[in-house]
Backbone as XML, in Angstrom:
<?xml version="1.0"?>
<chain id="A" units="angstrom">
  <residue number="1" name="UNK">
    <atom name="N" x="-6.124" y="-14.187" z="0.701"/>
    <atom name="CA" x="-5.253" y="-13.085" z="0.347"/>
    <atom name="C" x="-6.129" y="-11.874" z="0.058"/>
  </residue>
  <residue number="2" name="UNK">
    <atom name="N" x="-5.686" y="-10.752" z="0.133"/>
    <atom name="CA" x="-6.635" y="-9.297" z="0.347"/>
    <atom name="C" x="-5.612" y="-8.463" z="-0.223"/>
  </residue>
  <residue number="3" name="UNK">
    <atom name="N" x="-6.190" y="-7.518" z="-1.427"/>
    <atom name="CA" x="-5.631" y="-6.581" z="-1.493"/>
    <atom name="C" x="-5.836" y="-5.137" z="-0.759"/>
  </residue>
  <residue number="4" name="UNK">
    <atom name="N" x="-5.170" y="-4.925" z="-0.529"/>
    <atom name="CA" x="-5.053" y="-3.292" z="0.540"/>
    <atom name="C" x="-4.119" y="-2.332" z="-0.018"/>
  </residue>
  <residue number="5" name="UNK">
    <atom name="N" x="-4.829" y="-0.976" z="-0.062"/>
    <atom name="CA" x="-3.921" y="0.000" z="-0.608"/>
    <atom name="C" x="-4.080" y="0.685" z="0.488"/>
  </residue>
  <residue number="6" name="UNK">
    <atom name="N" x="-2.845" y="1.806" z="0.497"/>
    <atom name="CA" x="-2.138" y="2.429" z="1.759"/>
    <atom name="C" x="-2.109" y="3.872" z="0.934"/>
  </residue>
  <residue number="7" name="UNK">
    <atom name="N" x="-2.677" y="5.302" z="1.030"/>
    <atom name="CA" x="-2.599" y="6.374" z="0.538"/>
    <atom name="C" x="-1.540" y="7.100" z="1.421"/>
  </residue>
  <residue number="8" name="UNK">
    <atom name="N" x="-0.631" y="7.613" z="1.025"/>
    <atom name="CA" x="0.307" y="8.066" z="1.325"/>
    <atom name="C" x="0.640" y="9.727" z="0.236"/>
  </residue>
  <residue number="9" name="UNK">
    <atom name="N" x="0.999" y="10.903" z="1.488"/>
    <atom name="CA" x="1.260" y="12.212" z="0.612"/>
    <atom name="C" x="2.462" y="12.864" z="1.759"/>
  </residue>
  <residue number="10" name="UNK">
    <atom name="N" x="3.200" y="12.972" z="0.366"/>
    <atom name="CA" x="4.963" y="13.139" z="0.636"/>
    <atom name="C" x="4.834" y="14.270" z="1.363"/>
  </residue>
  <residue number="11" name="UNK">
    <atom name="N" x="5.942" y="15.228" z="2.303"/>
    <atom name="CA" x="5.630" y="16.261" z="3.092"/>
    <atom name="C" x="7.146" y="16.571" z="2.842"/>
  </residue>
  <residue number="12" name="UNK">
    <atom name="N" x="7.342" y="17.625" z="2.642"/>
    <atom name="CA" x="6.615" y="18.534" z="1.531"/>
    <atom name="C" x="6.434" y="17.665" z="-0.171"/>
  </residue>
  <residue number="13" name="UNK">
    <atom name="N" x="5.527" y="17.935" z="-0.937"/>
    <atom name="CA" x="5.592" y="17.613" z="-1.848"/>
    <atom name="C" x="6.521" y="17.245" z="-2.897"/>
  </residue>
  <residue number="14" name="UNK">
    <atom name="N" x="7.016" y="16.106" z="-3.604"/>
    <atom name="CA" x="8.484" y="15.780" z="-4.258"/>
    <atom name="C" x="7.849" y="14.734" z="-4.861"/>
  </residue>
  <residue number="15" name="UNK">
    <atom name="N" x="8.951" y="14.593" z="-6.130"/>
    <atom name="CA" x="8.816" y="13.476" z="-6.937"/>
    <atom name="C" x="9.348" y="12.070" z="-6.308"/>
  </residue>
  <residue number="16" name="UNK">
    <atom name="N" x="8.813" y="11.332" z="-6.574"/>
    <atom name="CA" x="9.406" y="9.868" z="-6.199"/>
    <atom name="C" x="10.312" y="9.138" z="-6.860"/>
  </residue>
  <residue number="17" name="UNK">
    <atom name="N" x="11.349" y="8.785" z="-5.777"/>
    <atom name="CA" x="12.494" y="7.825" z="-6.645"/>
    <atom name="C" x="11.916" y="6.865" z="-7.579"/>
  </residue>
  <residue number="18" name="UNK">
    <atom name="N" x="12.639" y="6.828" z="-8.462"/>
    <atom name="CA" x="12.668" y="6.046" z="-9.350"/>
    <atom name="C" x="12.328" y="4.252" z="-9.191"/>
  </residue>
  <residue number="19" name="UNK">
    <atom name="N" x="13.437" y="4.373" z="-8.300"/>
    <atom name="CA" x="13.622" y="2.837" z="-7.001"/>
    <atom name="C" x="12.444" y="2.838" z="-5.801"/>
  </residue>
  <residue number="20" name="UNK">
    <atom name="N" x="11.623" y="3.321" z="-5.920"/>
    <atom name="CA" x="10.676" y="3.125" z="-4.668"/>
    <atom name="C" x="9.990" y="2.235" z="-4.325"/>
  </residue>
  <residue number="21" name="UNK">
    <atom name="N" x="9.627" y="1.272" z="-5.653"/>
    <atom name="CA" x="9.084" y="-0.450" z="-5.357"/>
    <atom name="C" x="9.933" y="-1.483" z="-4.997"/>
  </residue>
  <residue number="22" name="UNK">
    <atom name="N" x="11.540" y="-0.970" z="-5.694"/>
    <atom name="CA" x="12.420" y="-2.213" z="-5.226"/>
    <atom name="C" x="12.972" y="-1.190" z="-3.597"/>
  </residue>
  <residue number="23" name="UNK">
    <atom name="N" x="13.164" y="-0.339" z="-3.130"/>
    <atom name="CA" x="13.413" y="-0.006" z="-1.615"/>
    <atom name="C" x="12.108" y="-0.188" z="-0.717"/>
  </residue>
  <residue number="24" name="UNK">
    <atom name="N" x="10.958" y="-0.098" z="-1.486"/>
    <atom name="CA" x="9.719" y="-0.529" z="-0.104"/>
    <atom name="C" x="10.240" y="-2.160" z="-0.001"/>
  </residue>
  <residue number="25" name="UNK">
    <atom name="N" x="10.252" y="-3.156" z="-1.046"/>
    <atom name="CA" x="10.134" y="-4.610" z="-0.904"/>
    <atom name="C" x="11.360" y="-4.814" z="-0.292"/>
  </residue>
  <residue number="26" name="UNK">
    <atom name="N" x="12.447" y="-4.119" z="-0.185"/>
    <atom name="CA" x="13.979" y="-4.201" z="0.545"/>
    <atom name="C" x="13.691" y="-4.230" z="1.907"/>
  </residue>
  <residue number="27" name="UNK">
    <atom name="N" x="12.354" y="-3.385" z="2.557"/>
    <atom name="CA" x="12.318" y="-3.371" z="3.954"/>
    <atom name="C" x="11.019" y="-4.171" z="3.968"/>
  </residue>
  <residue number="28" name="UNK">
    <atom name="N" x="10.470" y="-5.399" z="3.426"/>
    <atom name="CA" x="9.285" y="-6.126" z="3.958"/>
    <atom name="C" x="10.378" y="-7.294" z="5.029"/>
  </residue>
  <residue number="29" name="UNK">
    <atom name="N" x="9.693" y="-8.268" z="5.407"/>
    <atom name="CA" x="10.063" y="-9.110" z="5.923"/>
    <atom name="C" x="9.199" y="-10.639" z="5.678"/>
  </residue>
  <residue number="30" name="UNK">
    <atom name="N" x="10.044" y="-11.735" z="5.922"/>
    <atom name="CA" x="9.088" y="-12.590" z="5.494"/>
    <atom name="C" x="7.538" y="-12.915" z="6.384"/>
  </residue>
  <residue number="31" name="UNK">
    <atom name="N" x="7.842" y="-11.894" z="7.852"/>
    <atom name="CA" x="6.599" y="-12.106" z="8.642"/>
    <atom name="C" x="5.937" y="-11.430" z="8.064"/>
  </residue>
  <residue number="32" name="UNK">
    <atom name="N" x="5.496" y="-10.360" z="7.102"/>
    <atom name="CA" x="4.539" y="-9.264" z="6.728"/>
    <atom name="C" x="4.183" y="-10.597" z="6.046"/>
  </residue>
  <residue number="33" name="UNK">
    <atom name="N" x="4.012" y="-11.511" z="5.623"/>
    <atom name="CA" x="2.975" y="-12.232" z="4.631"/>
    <atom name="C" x="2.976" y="-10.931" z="3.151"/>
  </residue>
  <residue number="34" name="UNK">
    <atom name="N" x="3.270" y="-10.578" z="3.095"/>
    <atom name="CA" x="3.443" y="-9.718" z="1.785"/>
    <atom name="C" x="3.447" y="-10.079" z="0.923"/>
  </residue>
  <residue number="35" name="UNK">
    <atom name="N" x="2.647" y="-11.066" z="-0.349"/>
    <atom name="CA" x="3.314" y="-11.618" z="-1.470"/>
    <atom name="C" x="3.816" y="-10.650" z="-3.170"/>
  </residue>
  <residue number="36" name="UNK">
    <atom name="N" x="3.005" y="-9.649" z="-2.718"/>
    <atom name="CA" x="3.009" y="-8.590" z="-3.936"/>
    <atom name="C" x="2.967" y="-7.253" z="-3.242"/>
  </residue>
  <residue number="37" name="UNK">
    <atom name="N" x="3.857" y="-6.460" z="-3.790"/>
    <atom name="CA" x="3.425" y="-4.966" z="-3.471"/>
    <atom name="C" x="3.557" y="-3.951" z="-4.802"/>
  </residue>
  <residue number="38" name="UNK">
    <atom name="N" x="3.069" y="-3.218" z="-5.192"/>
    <atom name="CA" x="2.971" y="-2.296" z="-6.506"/>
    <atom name="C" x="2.963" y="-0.712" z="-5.728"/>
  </residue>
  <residue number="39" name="UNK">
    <atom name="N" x="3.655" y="-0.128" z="-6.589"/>
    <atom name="CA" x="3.265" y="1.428" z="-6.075"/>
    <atom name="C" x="2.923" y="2.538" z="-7.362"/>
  </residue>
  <residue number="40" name="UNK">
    <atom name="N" x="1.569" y="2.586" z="-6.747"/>
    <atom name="CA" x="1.110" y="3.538" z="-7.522"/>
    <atom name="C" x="1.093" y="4.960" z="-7.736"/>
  </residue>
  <residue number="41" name="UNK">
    <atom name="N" x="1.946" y="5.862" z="-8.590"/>
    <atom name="CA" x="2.223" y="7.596" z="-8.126"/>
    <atom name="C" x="0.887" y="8.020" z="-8.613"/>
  </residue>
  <residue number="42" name="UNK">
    <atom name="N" x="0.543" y="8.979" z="-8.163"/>
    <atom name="CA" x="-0.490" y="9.737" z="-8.800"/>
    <atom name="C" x="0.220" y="11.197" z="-8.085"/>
  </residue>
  <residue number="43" name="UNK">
    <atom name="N" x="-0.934" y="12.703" z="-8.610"/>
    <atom name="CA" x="-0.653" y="13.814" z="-8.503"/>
    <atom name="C" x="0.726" y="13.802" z="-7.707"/>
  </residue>
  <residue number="44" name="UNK">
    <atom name="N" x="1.118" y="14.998" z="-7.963"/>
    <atom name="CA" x="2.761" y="15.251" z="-7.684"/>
    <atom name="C" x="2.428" y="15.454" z="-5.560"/>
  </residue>
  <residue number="45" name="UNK">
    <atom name="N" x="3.243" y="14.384" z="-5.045"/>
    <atom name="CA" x="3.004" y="14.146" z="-3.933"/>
    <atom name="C" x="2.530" y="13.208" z="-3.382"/>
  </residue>
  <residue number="46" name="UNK">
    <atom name="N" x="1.633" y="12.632" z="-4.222"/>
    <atom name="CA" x="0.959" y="11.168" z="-3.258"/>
    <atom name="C" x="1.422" y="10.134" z="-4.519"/>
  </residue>
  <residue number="47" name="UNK">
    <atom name="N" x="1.024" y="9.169" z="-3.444"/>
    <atom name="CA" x="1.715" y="7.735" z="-4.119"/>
    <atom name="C" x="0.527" y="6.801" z="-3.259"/>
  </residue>
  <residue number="48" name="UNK">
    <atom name="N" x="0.270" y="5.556" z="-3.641"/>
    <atom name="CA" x="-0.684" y="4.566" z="-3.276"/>
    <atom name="C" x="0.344" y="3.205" z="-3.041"/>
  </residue>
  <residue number="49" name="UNK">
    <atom name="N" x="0.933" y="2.558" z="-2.223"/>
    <atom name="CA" x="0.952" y="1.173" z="-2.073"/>
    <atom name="C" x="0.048" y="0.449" z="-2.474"/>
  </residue>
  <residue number="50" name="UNK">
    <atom name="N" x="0.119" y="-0.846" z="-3.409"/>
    <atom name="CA" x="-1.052" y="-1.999" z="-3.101"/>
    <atom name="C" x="-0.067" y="-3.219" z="-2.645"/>
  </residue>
  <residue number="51" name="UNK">
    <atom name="N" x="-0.667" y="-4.020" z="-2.189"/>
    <atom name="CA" x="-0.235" y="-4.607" z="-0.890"/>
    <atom name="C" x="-1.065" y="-5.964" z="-1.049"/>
  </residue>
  <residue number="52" name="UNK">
    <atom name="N" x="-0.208" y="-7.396" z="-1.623"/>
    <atom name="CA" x="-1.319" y="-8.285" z="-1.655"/>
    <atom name="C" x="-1.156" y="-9.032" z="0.213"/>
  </residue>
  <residue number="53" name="UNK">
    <atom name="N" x="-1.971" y="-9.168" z="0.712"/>
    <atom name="CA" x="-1.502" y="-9.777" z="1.692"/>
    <atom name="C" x="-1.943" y="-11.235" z="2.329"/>
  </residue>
  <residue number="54" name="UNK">
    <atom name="N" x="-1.322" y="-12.042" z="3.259"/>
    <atom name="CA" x="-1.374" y="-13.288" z="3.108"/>
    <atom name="C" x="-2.377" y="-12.914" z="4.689"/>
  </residue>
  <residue number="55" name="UNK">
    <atom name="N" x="-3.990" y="-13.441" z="5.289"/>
    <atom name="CA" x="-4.131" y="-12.850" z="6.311"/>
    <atom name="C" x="-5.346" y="-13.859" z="6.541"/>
  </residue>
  <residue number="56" name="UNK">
    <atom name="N" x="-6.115" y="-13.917" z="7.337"/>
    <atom name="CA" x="-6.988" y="-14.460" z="8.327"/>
    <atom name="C" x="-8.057" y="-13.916" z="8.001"/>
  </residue>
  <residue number="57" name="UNK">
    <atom name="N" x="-8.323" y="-12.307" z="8.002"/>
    <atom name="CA" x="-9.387" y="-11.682" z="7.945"/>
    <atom name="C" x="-8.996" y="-10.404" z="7.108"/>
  </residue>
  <residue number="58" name="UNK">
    <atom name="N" x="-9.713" y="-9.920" z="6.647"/>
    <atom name="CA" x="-9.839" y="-8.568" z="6.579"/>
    <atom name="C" x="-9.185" y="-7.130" z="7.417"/>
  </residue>
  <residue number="59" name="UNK">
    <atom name="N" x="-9.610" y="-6.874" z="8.720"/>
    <atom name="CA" x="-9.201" y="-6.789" z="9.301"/>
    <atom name="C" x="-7.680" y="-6.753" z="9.409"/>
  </residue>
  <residue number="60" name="UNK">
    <atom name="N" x="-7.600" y="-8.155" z="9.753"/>
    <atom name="CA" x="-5.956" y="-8.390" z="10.324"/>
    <atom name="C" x="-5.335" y="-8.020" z="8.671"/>
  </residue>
  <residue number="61" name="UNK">
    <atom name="N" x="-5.853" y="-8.259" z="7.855"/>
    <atom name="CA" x="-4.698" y="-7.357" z="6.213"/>
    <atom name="C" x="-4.781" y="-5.868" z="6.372"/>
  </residue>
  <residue number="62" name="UNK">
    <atom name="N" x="-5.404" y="-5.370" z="6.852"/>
    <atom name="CA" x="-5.722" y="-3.942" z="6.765"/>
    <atom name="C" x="-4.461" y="-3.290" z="8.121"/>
  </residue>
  <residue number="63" name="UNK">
    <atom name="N" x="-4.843" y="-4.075" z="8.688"/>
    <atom name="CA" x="-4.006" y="-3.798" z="9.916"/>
    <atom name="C" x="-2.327" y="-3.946" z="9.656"/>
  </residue>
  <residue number="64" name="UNK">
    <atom name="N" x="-1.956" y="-5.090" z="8.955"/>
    <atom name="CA" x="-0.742" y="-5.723" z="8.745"/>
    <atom name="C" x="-0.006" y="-4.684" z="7.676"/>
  </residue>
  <residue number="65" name="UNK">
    <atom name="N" x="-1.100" y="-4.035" z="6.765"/>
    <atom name="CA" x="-0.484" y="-3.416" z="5.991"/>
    <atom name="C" x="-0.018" y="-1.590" z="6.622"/>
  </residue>
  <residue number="66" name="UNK">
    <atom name="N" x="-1.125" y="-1.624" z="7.279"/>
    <atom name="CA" x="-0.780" y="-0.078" z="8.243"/>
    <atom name="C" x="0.385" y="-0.279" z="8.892"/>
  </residue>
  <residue number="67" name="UNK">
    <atom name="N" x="0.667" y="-1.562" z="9.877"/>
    <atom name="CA" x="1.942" y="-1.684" z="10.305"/>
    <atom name="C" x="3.007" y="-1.611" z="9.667"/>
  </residue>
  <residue number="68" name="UNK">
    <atom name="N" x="2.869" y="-2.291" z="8.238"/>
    <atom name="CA" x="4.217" y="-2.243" z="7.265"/>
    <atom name="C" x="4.393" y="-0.934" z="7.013"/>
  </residue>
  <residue number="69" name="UNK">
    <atom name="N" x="3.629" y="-0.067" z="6.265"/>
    <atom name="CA" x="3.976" y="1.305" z="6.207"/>
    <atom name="C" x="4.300" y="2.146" z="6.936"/>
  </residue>
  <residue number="70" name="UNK">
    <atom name="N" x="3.756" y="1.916" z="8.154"/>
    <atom name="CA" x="4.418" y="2.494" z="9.195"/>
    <atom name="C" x="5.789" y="2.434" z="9.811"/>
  </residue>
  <residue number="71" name="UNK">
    <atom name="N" x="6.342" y="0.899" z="9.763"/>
    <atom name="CA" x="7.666" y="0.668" z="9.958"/>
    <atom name="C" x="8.451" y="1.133" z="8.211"/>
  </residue>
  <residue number="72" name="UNK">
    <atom name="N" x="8.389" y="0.797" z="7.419"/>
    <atom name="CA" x="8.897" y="1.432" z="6.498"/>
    <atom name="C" x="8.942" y="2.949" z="6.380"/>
  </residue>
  <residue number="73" name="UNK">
    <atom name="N" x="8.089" y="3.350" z="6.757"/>
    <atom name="CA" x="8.585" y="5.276" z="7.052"/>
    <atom name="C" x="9.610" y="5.324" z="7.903"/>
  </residue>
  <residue number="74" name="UNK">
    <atom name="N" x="8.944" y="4.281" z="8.917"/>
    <atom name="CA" x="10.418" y="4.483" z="10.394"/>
    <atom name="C" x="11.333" y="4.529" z="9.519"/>
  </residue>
  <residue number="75" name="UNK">
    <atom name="N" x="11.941" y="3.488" z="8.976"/>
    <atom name="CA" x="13.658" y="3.125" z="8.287"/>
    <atom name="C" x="13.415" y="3.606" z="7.417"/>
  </residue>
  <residue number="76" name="UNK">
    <atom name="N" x="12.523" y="4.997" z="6.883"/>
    <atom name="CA" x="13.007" y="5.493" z="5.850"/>
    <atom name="C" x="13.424" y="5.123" z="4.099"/>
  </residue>
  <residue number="77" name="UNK">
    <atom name="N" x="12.682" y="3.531" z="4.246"/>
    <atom name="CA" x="12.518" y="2.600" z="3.193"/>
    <atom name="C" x="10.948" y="3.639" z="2.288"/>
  </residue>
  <residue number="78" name="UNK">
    <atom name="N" x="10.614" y="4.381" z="2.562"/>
    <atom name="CA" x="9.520" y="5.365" z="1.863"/>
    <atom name="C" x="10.471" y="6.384" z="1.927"/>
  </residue>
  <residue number="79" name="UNK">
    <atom name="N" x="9.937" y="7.838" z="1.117"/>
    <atom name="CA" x="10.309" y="9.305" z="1.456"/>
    <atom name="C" x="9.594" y="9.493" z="2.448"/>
  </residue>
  <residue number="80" name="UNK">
    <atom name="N" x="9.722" y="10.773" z="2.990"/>
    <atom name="CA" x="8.941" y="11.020" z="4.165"/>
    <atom name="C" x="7.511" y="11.804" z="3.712"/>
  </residue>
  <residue number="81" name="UNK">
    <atom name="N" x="6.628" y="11.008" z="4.255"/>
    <atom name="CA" x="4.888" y="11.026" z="3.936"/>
    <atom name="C" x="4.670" y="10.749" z="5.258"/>
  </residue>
  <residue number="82" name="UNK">
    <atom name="N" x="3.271" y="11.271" z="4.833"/>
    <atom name="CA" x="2.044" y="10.675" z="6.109"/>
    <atom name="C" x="1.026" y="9.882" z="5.317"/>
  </residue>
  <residue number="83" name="UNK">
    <atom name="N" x="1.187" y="9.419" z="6.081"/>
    <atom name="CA" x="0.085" y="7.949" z="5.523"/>
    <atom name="C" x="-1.501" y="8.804" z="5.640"/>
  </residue>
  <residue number="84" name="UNK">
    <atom name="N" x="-2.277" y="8.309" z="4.603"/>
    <atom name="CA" x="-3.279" y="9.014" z="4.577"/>
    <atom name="C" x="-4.767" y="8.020" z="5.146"/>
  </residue>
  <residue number="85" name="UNK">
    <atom name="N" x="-4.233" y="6.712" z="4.937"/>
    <atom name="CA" x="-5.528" y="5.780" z="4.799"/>
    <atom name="C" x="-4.981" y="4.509" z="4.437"/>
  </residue>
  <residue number="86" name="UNK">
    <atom name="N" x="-5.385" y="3.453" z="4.906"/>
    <atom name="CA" x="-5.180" y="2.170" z="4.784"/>
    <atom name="C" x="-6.222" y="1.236" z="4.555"/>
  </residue>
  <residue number="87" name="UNK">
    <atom name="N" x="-6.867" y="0.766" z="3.117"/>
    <atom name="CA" x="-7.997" y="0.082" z="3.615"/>
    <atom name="C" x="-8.172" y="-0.902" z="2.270"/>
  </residue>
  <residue number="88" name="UNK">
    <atom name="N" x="-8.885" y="-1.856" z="1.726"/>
    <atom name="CA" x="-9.185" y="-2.495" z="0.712"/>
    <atom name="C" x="-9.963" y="-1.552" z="-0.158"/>
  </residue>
  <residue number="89" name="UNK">
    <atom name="N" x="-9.479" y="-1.287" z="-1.398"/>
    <atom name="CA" x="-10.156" y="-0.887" z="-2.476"/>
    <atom name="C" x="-11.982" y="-1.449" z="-2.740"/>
  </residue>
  <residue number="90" name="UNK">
    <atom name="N" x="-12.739" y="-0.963" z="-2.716"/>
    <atom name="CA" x="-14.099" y="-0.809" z="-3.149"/>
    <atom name="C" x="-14.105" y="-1.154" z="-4.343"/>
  </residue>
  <residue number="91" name="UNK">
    <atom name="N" x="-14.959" y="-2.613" z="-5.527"/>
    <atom name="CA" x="-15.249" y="-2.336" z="-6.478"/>
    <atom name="C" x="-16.290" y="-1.861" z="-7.434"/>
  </residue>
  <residue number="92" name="UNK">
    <atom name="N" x="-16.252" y="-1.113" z="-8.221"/>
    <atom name="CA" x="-17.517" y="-0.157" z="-8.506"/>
    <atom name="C" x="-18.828" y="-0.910" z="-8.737"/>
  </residue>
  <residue number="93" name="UNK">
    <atom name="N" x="-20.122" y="-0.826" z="-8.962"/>
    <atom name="CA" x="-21.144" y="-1.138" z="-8.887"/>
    <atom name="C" x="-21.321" y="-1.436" z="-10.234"/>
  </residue>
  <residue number="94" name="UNK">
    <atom name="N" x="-20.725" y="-1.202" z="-11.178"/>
    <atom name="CA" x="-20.834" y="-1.934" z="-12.217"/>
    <atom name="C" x="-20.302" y="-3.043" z="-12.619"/>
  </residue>
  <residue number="95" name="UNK">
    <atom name="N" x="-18.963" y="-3.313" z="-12.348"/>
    <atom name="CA" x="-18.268" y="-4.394" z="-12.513"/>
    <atom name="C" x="-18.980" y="-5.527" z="-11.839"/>
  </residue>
  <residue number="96" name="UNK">
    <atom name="N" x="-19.357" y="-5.321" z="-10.457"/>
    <atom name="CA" x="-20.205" y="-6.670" z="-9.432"/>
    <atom name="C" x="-21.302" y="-6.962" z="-10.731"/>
  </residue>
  <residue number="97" name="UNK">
    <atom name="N" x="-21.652" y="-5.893" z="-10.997"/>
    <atom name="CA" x="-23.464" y="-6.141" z="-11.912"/>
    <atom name="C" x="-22.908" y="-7.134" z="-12.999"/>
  </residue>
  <residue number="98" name="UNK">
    <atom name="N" x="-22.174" y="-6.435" z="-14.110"/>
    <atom name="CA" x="-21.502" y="-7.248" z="-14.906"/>
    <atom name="C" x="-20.884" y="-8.801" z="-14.713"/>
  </residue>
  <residue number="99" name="UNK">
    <atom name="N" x="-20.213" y="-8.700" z="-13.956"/>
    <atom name="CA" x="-19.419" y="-10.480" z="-13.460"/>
    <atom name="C" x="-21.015" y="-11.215" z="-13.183"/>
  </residue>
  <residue number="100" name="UNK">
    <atom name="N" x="-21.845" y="-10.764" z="-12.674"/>
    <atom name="CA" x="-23.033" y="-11.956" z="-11.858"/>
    <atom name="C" x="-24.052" y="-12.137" z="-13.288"/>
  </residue>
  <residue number="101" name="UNK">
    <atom name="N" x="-23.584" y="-10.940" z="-14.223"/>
    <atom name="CA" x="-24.859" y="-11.168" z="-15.185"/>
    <atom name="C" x="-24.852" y="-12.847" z="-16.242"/>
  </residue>
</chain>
């Protein structure tokens, strides 16, 4: 399982429904392997998906999750954004140091 976040910025800029975690999970399907999704708002306009996903590789989660967001803009299960980036979160260089110490 892989987490993947999806950066997304609303066009034109707007606040986000209230309902936007229970209408993204309204349009998953049980093929997305999707087991968790969270949405994160930040600055007025963008919002972050995280996206746990069920996958093979890397790769194929990164990919699976670009597809989901992408069909969820289709049906309008998002506001209307452009997806900015799709990729697994980086963890900082301290935390790795810390856990191995």
């Amino acid at each position: 399982m892989y987490l993947v976040h999806a950066r997304l910025r609303t066009a034109p800029p707007q606040d986000l429904p209230d309902d936007l975690r229970e209408a993204a999970r309204a349009g998953l399907r049980p093929g997305d392997r999707i087991e968790h999704l969270a949405v994160h708002p930040q600055p007025p306009g963008h919002f972050t998906l995280g996206f746990y996903v069920v996958a093979d590789s890397l790769e194929a989660a990164e990919e699976r999750a670009e597809s989901v967001c992408l069909r969820l803009l289709g049906v309008r299960a998002l506001p209307a954004a452009q997806l900015l980036d799709v990729g697994v979160p980086l963890m900082p260089a301290y935390w790795s140091q810390s856990r191995a110490g």
